[in-house]
C-alpha positions as CSV (number, residue, x, y, z in Angstrom):
1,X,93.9,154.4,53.1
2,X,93.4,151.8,50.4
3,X,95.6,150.4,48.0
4,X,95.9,152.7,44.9
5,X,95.5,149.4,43.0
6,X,92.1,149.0,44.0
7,X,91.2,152.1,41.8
8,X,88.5,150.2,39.1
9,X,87.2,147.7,41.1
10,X,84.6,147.1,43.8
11,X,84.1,144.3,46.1
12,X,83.4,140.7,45.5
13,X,80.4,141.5,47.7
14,X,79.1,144.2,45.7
15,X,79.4,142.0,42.6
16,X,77.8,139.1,43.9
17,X,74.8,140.6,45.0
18,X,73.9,142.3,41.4
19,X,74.8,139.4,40.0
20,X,72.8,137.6,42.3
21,X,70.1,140.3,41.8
22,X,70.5,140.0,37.6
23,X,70.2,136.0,38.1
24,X,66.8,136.3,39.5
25,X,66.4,138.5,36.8
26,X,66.7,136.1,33.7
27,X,68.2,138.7,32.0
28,X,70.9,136.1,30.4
29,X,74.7,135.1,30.8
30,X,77.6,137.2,30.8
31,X,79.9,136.1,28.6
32,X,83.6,137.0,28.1
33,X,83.6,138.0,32.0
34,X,86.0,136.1,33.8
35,X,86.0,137.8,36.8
36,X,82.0,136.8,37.5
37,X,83.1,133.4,37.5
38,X,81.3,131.7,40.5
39,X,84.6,131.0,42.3
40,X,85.8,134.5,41.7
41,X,82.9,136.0,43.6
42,X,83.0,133.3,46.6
43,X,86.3,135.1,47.8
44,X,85.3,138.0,49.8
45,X,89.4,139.2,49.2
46,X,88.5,139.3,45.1
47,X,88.2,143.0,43.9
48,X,86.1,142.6,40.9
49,X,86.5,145.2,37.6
50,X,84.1,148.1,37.6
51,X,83.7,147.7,33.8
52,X,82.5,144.4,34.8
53,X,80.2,146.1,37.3
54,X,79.0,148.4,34.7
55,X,77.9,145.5,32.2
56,X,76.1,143.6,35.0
57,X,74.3,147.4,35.5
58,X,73.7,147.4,32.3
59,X,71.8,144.1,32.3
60,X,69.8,145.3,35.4
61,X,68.6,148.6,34.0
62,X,67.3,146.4,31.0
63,X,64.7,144.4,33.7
64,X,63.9,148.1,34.9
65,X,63.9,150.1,32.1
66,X,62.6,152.9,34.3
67,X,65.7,153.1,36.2
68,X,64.2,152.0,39.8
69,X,66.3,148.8,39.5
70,X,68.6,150.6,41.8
71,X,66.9,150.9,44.9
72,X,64.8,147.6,44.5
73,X,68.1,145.7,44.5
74,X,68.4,146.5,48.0
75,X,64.7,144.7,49.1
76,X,66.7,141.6,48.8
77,X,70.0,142.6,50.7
78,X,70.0,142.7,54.5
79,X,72.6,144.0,56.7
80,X,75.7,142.0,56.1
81,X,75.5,141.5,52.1
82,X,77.9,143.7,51.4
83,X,80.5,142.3,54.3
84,X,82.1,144.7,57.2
85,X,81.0,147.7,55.6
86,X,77.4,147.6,56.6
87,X,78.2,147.1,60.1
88,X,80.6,150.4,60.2
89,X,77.1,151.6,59.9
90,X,75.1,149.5,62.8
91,X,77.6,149.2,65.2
92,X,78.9,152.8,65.8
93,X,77.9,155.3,69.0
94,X,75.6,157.2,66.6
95,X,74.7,157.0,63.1
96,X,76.3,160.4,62.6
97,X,79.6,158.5,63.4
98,X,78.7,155.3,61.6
99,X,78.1,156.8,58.6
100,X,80.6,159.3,58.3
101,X,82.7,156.3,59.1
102,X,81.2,154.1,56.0
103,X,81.8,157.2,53.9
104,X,85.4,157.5,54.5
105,X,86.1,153.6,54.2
106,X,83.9,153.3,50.8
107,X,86.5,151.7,49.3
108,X,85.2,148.1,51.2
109,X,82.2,148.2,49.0
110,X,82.5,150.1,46.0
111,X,85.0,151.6,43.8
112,X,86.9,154.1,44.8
113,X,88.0,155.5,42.2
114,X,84.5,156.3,40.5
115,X,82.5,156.5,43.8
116,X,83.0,160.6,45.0
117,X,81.0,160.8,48.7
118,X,81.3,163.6,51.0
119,X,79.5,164.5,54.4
120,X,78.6,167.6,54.9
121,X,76.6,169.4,58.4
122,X,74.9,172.7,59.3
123,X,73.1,171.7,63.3
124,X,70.3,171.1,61.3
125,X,70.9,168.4,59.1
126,X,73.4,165.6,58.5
127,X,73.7,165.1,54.1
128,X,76.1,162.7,52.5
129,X,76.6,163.9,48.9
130,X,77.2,161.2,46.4
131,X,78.7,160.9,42.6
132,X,79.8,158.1,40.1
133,X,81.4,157.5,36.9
134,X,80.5,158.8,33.7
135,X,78.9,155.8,31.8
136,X,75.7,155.6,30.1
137,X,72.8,157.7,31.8
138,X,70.8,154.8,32.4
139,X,73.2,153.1,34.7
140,X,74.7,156.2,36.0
141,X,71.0,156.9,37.3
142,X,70.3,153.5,38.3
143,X,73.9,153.4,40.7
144,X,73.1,156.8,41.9
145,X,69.7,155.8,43.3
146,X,71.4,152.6,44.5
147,X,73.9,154.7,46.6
148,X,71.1,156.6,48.3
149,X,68.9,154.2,49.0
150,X,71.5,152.6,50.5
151,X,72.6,154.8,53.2
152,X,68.9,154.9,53.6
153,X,68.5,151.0,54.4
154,X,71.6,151.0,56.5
155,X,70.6,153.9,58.7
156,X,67.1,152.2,59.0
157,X,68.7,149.3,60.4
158,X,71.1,150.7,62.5
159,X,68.8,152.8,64.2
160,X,65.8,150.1,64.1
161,X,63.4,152.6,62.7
162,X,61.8,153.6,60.1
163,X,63.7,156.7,60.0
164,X,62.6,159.8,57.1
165,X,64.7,161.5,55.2
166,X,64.2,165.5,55.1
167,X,65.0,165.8,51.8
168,X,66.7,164.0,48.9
169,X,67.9,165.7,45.6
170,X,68.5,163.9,42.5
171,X,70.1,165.1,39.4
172,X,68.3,163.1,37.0
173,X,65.2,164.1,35.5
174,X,62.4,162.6,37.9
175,X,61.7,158.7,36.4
176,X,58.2,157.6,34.9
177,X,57.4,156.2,38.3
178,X,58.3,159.0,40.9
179,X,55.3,158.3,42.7
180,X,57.0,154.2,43.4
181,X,60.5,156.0,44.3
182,X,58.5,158.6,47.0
183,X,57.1,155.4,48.4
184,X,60.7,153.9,48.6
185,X,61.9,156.7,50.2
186,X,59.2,157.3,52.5
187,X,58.8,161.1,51.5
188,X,57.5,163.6,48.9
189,X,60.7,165.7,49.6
190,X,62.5,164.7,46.5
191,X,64.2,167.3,44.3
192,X,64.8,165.9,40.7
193,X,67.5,168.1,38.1
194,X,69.8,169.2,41.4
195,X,73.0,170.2,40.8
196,X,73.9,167.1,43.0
197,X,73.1,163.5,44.5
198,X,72.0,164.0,48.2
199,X,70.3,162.2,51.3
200,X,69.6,164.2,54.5
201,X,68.7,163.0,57.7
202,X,67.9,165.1,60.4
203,X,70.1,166.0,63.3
204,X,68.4,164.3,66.3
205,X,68.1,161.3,63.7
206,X,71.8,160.8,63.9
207,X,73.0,162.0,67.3
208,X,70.7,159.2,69.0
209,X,72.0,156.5,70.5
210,X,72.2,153.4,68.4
211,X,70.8,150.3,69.7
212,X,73.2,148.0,69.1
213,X,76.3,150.3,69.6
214,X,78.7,148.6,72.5
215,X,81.9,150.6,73.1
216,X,85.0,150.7,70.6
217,X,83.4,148.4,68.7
218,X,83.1,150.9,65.9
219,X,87.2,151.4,66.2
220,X,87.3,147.2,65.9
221,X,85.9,147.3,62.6
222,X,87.3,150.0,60.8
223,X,90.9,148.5,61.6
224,X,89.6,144.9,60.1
225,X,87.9,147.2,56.8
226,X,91.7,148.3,56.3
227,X,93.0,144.7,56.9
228,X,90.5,143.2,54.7
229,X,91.4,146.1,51.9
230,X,94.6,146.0,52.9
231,X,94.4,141.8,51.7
232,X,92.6,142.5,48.8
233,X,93.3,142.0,44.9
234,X,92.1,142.7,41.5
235,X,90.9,139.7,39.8
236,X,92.5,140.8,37.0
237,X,95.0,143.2,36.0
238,X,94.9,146.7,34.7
239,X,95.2,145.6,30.6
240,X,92.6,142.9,30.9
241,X,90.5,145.1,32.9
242,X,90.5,148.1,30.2
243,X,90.2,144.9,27.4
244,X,86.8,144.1,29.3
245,X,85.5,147.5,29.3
246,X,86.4,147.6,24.9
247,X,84.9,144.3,24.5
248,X,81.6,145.4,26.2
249,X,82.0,148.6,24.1
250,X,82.2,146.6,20.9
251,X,79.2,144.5,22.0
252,X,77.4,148.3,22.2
253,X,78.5,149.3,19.2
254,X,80.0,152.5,20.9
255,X,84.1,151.6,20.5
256,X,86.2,154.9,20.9
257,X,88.6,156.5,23.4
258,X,86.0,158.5,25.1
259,X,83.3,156.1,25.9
260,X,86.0,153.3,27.0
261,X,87.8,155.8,29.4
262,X,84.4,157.1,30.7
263,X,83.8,153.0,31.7
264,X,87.0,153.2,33.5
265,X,86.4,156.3,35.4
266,X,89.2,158.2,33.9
267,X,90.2,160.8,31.3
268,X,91.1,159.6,27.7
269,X,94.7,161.3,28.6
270,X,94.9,159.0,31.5
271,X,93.9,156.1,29.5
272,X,96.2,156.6,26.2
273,X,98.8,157.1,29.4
274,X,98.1,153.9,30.9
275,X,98.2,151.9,28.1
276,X,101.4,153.1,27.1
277,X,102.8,152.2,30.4
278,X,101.7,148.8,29.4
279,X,103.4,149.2,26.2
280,X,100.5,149.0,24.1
281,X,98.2,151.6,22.6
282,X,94.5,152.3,21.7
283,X,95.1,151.7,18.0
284,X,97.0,148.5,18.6
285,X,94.8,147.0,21.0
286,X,91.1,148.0,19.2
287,X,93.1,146.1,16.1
288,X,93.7,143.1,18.0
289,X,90.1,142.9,19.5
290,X,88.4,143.4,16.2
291,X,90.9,140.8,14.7
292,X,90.3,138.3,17.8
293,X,86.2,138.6,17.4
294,X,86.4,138.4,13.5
295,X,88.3,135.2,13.5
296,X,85.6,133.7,15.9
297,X,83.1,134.8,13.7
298,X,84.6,133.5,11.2
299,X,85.4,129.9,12.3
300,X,82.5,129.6,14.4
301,X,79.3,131.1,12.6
302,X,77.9,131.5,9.0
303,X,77.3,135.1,9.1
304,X,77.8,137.0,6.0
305,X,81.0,139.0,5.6
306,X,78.5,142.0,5.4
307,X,77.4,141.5,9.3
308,X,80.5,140.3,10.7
309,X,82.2,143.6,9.3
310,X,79.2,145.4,11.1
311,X,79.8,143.9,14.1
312,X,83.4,144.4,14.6
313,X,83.2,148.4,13.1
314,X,84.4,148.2,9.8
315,X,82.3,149.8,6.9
316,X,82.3,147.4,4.4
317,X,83.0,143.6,3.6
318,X,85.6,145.1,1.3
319,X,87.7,146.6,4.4
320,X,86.9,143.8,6.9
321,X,88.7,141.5,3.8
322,X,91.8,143.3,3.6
323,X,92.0,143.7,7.3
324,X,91.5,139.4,7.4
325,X,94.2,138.9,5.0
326,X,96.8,141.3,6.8
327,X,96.3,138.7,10.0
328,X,95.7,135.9,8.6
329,X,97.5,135.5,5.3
330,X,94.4,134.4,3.8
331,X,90.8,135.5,2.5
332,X,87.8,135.0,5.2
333,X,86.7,132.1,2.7
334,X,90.3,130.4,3.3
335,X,90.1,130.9,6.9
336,X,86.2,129.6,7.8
337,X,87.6,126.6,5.2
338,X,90.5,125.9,7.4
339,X,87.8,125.7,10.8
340,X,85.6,123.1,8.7
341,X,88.6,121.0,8.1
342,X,89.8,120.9,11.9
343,X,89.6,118.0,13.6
344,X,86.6,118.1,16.4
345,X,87.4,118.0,20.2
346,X,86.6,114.8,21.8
């Protein structure tokens, strides 16, 4: 079983091919995210932080605003982007195996804490069921269609055909282009506003030999997916993960309990419980962030006290003064004065 620590984060894989995907993208740079550094995601042991996940999803479902980003990140992503895990799906007896294998070691490719799968059989048909976390409805859409046409790619390339699922529910509403996702999935049998995520192949589909299988190879790599999860570590730690998901809040404009804990897959109990196991608290650390983006405002732009306030969630200029002179000692005017007079880096 994995690490309980690896509960918020995916694998450096993962990362790297949507940020790879957002790259190609143009859709900008993403700031303030330190664990999308370039060296971060060359270690195949980093566990990267679902709220930083979530903001590179968020840039992706900008490019798509139709929400088909999802599966069309995967036309770029061959067997072996995303590390051992796609070959617990094409190395296994059957794919029936495989991917009941890749379901129960999801934790090598995703987050485990946010991603709920489950397989389920009745002679007929072989379904995995899938679920994420609760963040915005575009990119909860876009990461559920991701998840599908995933195990859709992998058991096409296990079995080395073009297999056809029976039937694929999806409980979104069905996208602008519905007619582009029925291509993607090869069938018409796609039921939108389901009580629940679903692919299902059918059962000679998944009892047949695969091609590539060779004997306890399957047993081989599920010991090195524990070893490698086993290995791996957060980037960062818990706090600076839950500070990432609040600074991308305040970059939304959408800063309270709810939407933060949502980011982080848990319940706003959980999260005031968290941070007060890391002796801080919600009040105390929204107060530090707002006072840690005002002051760069401050000494490094010539916004109006107006806008700054704005940006940082205060109503006024009035209340963003007061709230400047409590940290700083000093009026906003004293404070950009102070970053005119410093000296400049060499």
């Amino acid at each position: 079983m994995p690490s309980p620590n690896l509960g918020g984060t995916v694998s450096a894989h993962l990362a790297r091919s949507l940020v790879s995907a957002m790259t190609a993208a143009g859709t900008g740079r993403l700031a303030r995210l330190p664990d999308l550094a370039v060296e971060v995601l060359g270690n195949d042991l980093a566990r990267i932080s679902t709220p930083s996940l979530v903001t590179v999803w968020e840039h992706l479902v900008l490019t798509e605003p139709r929400t088909l980003i999802g599966p069309l990140v995967l036309e770029d992503a061959p067997i072996g982007t995303f590390g051992v895990w796609d070959y617990l799906i094409t190395t296994g007896p059957t794919l029936r195996q495989s991917l009941t294998q890749a379901v129960d070691l999801i934790a090598a490719i995703g987050d485990p804490a946010a991603e709920k799968l489950i397989v389920e059989e009745d002679g007929r048909h072989f379904t995995v069921r899938h679920a994420t976390g609760t963040w915005g409805p575009d990119v909860v859409q876009a990461v559920d269609l991701f998840a599908l046409s995933l195990f859709l790619t992998r058991a096409r390339a296990a079995t080395g055909r073009h297999i056809v699922p029976s039937h694929v529910t999806i409980t979104h509403r069905p996208p602008p282009r519905a007619r582009q996702l029925a291509e993607l999935f090869g069938t018409d049998r796609i039921h939108f506003d389901a009580p629940y995520n679903s692919i299902a192949f059918r059962e000679d589909d998944v009892r047949t030999p695969l091609p590539k299988a060779q004997p306890g190879m399957d047993r081989l790599l599920a010991h090195h997916a524990e070893l490698v999860l086993a290995a791996s570590r957060p980037v960062l730690r818990w706090l600076d993960r839950f500070r990432t998901a609040l600074t991308a809040a305040f970059q939304e404009d959408t800063v309270s309990l709810e939407n933060v804990a949502h980011r982080l897959a848990m319940s706003p109990r959980t999260l005031q419980r968290r941070l007060a196991e890391n002796g801080t608290t919600w009040r105390g650390q929204v107060e530090a962030l707002r006072h840690e983006h005002t002051s760069e405002l401050l000494r490094t732009t010539d916004l109006p006290l107006r806008s700054i306030a704005g940006r940082v969630g205060y109503s006024d200029a009035r209340a963003l003064r007061r709230a400047v002179r409590r940290w700083e000692g000093q009026a906003p005017r004293e404070v950009r004065r102070s970053a005119d007079r410093a000296p400049s880096a060499p």
